[in-house]
Structure formats: structure tokens, C-alpha cells
N, C-alpha and C positions, 0 to 999 in steps of 0.2 A: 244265534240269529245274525245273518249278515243285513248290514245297512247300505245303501247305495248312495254315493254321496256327488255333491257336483252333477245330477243327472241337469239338472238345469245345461249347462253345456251344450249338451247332445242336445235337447230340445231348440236353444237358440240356431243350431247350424242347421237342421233339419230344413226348413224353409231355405237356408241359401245352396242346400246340395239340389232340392227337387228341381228349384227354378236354374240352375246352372247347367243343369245335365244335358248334356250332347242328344243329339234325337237321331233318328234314322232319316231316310230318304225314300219317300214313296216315288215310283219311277210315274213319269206323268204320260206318257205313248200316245201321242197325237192319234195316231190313227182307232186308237180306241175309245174316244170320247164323244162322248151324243154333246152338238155344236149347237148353242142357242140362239146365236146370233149369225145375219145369214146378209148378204149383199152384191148385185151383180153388175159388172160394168163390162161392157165389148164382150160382151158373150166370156166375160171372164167372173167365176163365181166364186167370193171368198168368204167362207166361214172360219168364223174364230171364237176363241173362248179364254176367259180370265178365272181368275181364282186357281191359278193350279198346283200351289203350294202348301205345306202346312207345317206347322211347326216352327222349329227355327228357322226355317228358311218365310215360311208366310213372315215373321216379326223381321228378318231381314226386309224382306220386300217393301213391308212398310215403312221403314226408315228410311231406304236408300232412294225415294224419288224415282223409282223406275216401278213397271208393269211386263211379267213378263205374261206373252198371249199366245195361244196354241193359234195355226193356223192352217188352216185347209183350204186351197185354191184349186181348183178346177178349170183349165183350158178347152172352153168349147167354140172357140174361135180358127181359123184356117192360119193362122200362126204362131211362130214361138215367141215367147216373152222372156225378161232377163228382172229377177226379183230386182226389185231398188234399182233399177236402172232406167226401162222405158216399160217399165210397170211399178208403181210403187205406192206404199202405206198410207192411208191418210185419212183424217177426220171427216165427217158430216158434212161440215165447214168447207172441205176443199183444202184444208193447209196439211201439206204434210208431215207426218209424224215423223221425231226426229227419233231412228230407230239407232239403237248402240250395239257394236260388236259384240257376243255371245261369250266372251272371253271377259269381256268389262263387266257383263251382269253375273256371272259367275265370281268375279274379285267382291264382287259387291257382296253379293247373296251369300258366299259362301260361311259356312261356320268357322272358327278359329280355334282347331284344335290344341296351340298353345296357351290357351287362356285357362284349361281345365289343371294347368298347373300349379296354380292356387290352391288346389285339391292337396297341394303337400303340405298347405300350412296348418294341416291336421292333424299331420304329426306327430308333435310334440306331446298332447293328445293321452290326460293318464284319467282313467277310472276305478277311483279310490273306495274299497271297501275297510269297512266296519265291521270286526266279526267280536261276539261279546255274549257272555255266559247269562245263563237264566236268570241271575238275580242282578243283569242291568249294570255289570261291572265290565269293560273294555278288555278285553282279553286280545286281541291283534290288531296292528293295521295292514293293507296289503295297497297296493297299485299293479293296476295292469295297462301297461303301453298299449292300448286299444287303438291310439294315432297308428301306429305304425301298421295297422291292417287296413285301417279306411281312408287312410291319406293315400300312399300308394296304391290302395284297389282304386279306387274313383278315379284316381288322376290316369292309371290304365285304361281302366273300362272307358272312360269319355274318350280318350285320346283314339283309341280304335273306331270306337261308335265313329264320331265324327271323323276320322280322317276317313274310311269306310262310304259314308253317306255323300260326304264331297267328291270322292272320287266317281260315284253313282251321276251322281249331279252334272257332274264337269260333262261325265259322257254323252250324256243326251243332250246337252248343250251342244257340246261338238256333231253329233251327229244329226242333230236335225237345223241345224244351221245352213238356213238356205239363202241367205246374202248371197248376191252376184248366179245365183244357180237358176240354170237355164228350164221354162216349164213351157215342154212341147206341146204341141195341138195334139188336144185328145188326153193328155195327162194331165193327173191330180197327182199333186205333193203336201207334204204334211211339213210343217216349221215350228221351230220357237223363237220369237223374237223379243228382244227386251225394247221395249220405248220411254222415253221421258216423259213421264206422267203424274201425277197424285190420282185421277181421278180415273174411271172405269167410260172414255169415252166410244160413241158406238164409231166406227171404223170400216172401212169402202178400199174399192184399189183406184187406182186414178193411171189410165193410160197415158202415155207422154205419143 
């Protein structure tokens, strides 16, 4: 009969591998989302929409004081407009949102795939059996380095996961980044913008 000893161990880390693990990144594609929120000024119409993260990156969002928001503007006006320039963001209220570089909410939101390298403190990591004859007399003991497969797998697997997902992340960031980008009469563009926010307020373009 073998005994399985120390299982306690492995049941304490269980909780801090599930809640550590690196996630993927669902791409967010502006141009593909039903917009709930809707507002029109000078013949200029912008829909936008929040919530568009999940995972590590939604628990990022929340921490880091920013809001990032899909956006879809519409030029039906007889001229061109220049995002945050002489068209730009702004509350109910009239005060304008103070929107932040694409590159800053990414430093932000991003995961930290050096972090999953605590995964090696797994290590060390032995799982000791008990093997013993019918009549209850101890006949061997054994250990098996089991760290040495789940420290280095995890610390791999998350490091890929996440570096993977970030790199997904950065990209859409950069490419839908429409700071300074010019939106001609008769054209709709789609953006992601991060603003300085906690809360989900509702949002207008305010012509200069």
C-alpha cells in the first residue's frame, strides 16, 4: 500500500497557482461591437462603449484609475475634424475628458510576465511516499522532485500566455489609436481611448 504524504502542500499552493495564472487576451475590434451609448454634435455623431476588457487586464483596469472606451465617430458635417484637437472628448457636463496616450494605458493595463517567476519557488517541491507490507510494517520510503515539473512548467506556460496576450493587446492599442488623426466629411472611424476616470461617465464630442 502506498501512502501519500505532505498532500497538504499541494492543496495550500492550489489557490495561489489558479489566482496567478496569466490569461489570454480577447481582441476587442471596434468596428464589431453593437454601441449602446450614442451622442451628436455639428452634425458629428459619436458612439462609444465601455467594459471591454476581461480578465487580467478588466482587474488591471480597475486598479489603474483609467477607463478604456471604444469609439465610433461619424462625420456628417461638410468638414474635416482633427481628434483632440478642434473636436474633442468630453463629459455631459462640458468639461473635457482628460484623455492619455495609448502607450500609457497599455504600461498600465498590461500583465507582468516577469512576476510568474515565483512559479520557480516550486521547485524545491518533493512528494514523499510511504510504501508498506500487509501486516502495517514500513517497508520503503521514496520522494519524488514533482517541483521540478510544476515550477518550471508554470513559470513557462504563464510567461508565454502572457507575454502572447500583451503583445495582442499593445497591437490594437496602437492601431486604433486615433489621437491627432484626421476624420473627413462623410467618414466614420473607430478608436480606443484610455481617459482618467473611476467612473463609467456618459460622454459627447464638443466642437472648438
Amino acid at each position: 500500500m502506498i501512502r501519500i504524504q505532505k498532500i497538504s502542500i499541494l492543496l495550500a499552493i492550489m489557490p495561489f497557482v489558479f489566482s496567478s495564472c496569466a490569461s489570454g487576451y480577447k481582441k476587442i475590434v471596434p468596428e464589431t461591437l453593437a454601441y449602446n451609448s450614442q451622442s451628436t454634435a455639428n452634425d458629428i455623431t459619436l458612439e462609444y462603449k465601455y467594459g471591454l476588457l476581461d480578465k487580467k487586464y478588466f482587474r488591471k483596469e480597475k486598479k489603474s484609475g483609467l477607463k478604456l472606451v471604444a469609439l465610433k465617430i461619424t462625420n456628417k458635417s461638410n468638414q474635416d475634424f482633427v481628434f483632440d484637437n478642434n473636436i474633442r472628448l468630453s463629459y455631459d457636463n462640458g468639461t473635457i475628458c482628460n484623455i492619455t496616450d495609448n502607450e500609457y494605458v497599455f504600461k498600465l493595463m498590461k500583465q507582468s510576465p516577469a512576476s510568474h517567476l515565483l512559479y520557480l519557488l516550486l521547485s524545491p517541491m518533493q512528494l514523499y511516499t510511504t510504501k508498506s507490507n500487509g501486516y502495517g510494517q514500513q517497508v520503503n520510503n521514496n520522494s519524488f522532485p514533482i517541483g521540478l515539473i510544476i515550477g518550471p512548467g508554470l513559470t513557462l506556460g504563464n510567461l508565454i500566455t502572457a507575454s502572447t496576450a500583451n503583445g495582442k493587446f499593445k497591437r490594437e492599442l496602437e492601431n486604433y489609436n486615433i489621437i491627432g488623426k484626421t476624420i473627413k466629411k462623410g467618414e466614420t472611424i473607430y478608436g480606443l481611448v484610455g481617459i482618467k476616470s473611476n467612473n463609467f461617465d456618459a460622454l459627447q464630442l464638443k466642437v472648438n
